[in-house]
N, C-alpha and C positions, 0 to 999 in steps of 0.2 A: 413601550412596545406592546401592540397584539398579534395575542396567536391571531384572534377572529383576522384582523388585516392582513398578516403575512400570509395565510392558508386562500385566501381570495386573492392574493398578489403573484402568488405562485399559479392558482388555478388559470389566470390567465395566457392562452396563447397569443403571444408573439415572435415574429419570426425576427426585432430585430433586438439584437442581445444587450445594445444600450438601454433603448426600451423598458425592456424587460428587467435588468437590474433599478433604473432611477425609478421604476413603482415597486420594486421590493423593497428601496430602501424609504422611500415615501410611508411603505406600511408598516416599516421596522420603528419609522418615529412618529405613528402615528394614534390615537388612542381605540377605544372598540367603535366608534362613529366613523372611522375612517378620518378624520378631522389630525391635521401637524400645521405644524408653523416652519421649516426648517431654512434657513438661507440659501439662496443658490450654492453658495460658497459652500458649506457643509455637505451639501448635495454631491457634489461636485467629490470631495473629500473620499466621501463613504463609495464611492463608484470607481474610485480612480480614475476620474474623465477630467478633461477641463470644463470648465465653468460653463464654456460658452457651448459643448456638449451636454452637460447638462439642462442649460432652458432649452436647446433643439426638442432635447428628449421631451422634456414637461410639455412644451406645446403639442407634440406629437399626439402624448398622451390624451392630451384637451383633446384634440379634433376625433380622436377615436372616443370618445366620449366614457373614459373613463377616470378621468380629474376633472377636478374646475377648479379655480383659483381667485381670490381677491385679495387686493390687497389690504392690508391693515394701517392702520395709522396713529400717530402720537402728535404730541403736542407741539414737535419740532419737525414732524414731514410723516412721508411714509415709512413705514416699520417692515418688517419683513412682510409673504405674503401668507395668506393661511388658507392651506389645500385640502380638500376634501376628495378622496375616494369614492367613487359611485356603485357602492356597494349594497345598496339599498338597504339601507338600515335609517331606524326612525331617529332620528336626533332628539334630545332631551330638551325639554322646553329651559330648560335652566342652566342649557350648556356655554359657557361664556362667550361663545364662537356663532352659533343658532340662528342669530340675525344677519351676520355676514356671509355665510354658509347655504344656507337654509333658499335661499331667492332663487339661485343658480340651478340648485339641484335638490325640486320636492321629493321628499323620501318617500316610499309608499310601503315599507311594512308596519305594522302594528306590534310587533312582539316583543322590543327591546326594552329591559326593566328600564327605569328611572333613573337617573345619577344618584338620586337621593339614596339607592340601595347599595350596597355595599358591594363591586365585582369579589366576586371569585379569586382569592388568591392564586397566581402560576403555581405551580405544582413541577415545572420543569426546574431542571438547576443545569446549571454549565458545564458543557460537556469535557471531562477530564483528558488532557492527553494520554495517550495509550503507552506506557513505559515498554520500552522495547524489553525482547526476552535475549536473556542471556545465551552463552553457547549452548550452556548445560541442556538450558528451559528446550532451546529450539533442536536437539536433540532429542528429549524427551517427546515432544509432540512428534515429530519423525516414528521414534518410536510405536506410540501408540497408533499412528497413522499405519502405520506395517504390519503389526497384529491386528488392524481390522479392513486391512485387504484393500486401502487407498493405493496399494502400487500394483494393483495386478495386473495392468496392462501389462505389464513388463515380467511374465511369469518367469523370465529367462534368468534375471538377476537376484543373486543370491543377497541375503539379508547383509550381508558383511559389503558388498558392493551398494547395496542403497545409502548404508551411512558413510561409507567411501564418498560417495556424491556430496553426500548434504557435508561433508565434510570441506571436499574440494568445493563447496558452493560457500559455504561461509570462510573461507580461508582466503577466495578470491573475492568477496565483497569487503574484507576485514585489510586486503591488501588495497583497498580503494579509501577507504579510511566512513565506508559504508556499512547499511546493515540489508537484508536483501528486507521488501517492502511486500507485507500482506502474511497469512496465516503461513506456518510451517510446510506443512503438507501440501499446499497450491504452489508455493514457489518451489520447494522440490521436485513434484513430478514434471514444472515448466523446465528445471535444471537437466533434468532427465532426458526430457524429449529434445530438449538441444544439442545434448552431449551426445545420443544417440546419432542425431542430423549429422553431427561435426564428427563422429566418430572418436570421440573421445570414450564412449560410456557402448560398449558391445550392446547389438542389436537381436541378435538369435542365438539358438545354440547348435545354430548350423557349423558344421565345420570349416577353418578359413583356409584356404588356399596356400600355397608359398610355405614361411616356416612354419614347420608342423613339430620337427624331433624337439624343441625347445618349451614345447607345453608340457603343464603339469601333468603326470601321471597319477598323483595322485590324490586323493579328495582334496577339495580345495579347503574344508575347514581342518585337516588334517595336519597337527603341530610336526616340523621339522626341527630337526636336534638344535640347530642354531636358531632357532627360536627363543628358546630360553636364555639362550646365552645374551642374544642383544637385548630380552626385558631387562636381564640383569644390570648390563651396561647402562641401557636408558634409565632405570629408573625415573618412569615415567607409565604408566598400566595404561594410559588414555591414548598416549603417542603410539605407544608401543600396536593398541589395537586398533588403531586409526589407520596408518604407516606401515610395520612391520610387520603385523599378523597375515595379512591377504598375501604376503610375497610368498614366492616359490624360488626357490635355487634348485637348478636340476643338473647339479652336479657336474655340467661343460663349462662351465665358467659364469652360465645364464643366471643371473635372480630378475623374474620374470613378474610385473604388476598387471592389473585387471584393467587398467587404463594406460593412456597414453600421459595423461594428465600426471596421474599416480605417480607414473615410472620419471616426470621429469621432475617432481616436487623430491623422490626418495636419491634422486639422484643428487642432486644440488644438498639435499638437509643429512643425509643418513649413508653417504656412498662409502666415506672413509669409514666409518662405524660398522659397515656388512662387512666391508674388506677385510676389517681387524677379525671380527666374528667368525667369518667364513673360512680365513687362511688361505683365502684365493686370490688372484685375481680375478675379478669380475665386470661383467654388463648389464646395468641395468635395461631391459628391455620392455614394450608392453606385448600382449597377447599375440600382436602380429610379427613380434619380431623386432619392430621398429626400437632405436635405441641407440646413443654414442657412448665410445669406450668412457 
């Protein structure tokens, strides 16, 4: 493989994407003179095309006059064929290929060392797959993303409501047997702007219309006495302030969530758990009211 080919293989515009891949793979096996040998067959392999797409492409390439091609030969017929990239680079007088090559397509720079000299060892190494981040990890980047004001479009939402999201984001990629794709903080605030759209994740701190007596009266980071009670129950500190810390019971029968989403995950995981806690009958509801017994 050369960088020098792939970096020239890349540089070229083509608009058709077969094209375009069978001379990148051309320069992936080919050495710094632009010079491979590869079989149609392999060709073909490395592109995912058929075979018979593959010499289309290579011909193509010829009339655009960026390959040429001859064939090679052995002592029992012809051998594969050996292609040269027209990348104007001097061929080595000592290159094993030079006289098969060489005819098609006179080089015309002067600059390239000798073979006799030693290339330049690659310096790249293969590129490592990225280990996904854990809950914890993509939490933490959340975090750090909030104290340095990635969410302020959304001045509206309280710090306990952002990791509410990224909560209900990874709970519902986790229920896909998924992990959400790209840095912590981009896919959050994409989680955001959706849940907003959908009206899962409150938009202003405009006041809403219809149920009103069922909001919180009071601060929302503000612990309620049956707060403690269900850490104790849960024994769980992370559920506990994931889940249960954001709710409100306002004492009519209401325990009231910041979502919609919120109110139907505490309903389904945690409803007999408030019941016991609360000594009530209760409703889970969200902000607007919305909710079944």
């Amino acid at each position: 493989m050369s960088i020098r080919a792939l970096n020239w293989a890349f540089a070229q515009d083509l608009k058709n994407s077969n094209h375009k891949f069978v001379l990148v793979a051309l320069a992936d096996s080919a050495d710094d003179y632009g010079i491979c040998w590869p079989s149609y067959n392999t060709i073909a392999k490395k592109c995912s095309v058929h075979r018979v797409t593959a010499i289309k492409a290579i011909n193509s390439l010829m009339e655009l006059g960026l390959l040429s091609k001859k064939a090679r030969y052995k002592s029992q017929g012809q051998n594969s064929n050996a292609f040269q990239l027209k990348m104007g680079v001097k061929i080595s007088d000592d290159h094993p290929l030079k006289d098969l090559v060489a005819e098609d397509y006179p080089l015309v720079a002067e600059d390239y060392p000798p073979s006799s000299q030693a290339l330049p060892k690659s310096t790249t190494e293969p590129l490592k797959e990225k280990k996904a981040l854990t809950r914890n990890e993509f939490l933490r980047e959340v975090d750090k993303g909030y104290k340095s004001d990635a969410f302020k479009d959304w001045p509206h939402l309280t710090e306990t409501e952002i990791f509410n999201a990224a909560e209900a984001c990874l709970d519902f990629f986790g229920a896909k047997g998924e992990w959400p794709a790209g840095q912590p903080v981009p896919v959050l605030r994409h989680w955001i702007r959706g849940g907003i759209q959908r009206g899962t994740i409150r938009k202003t701190d405009k006041p809403e219309t219809g149920f009103q007596e069922s909001k919180p009266k009071e601060p929302e980071n503000k612990m309620q006495p049956w707060h403690e009670k269900a850490r104790v129950v849960m024994q769980d500190d992370a559920q506990f302030r994931s889940w249960i810390r954001p709710l409100h019971w306002d004492g009519n029968g209401h325990v009231i969530a910041p979502s919609a989403f919120m109110a139907d995950h505490v309903r389904i995981a945690y409803g007999d758990l408030l019941a016991m806690v609360i000594h009530s009958d209760i409703q889970i509801i969200d902000e607007k009211g919305r909710g079944h017994a």
